[in-house]
C-alpha angles and dihedrals in degrees: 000000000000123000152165128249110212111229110206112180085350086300117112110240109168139019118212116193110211097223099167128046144256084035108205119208119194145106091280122097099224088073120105077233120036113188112200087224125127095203083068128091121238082253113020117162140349127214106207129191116234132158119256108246094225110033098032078228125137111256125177127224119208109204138185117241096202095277120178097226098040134232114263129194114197097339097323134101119230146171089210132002122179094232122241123204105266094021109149114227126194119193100174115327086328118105119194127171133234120228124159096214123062095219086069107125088339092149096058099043136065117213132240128202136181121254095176142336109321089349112116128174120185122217119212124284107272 
């Protein structure tokens, strides 16, 4: 399973497994991730699964919904963008990290998942 390591101050804070897809970042509470940042849009940008054409293997997109402030990968703004692990994504003022396996920087993470809308917990770090 795919997910995103929070960076907080360059340093990573929590890990978010992407479980469903497609899986849906923005402001609103009805995302599968929802950033308390007011640079992003309600819905902001969507990461989707798809299988590579060559190689039959998932890989994840990344796309642009129109936001105002734009979706950036490693410094650039897209409209879609096929994810590589370790690619650094900003929505806003907020950086995650891309990374296809869930053990990535599991140590020095904790994870949050989603109970309902807009309501997170966080579990230790592992």
């Amino acid at each position: 399973m795919a997910i995103l390591v929070h960076y907080k101050n360059n340093s990573p804070s929590v890990k978010i497994p992407m479980e469903s897809m497609p899986f849906c970042i923005g402001r609103g509470d009805m995302n599968e991730l929802s950033v308390d940042d007011d640079l992003a849009s309600r819905e902001h940008a969507i990461v989707e699964k798809v299988t590579g054409q060559q190689s039959g293997s998932t890989e994840y997109v990344l796309r642009d919904c129109s936001s105002t402030n734009g979706t950036f990968v490693n410094g650039e703004r897209i409209s879609a963008h096929l994810l590589m692990e370790g690619d650094t994504i900003r929505i806003g003022r907020t950086f995650f990290r891309f990374f296809k396996n869930a053990q990535s920087e599991l140590n020095e993470t904790v994870i949050m998942k989603r109970i309902l809308p807009g309501i997170f917990y966080t579990t230790p770090k592992k």
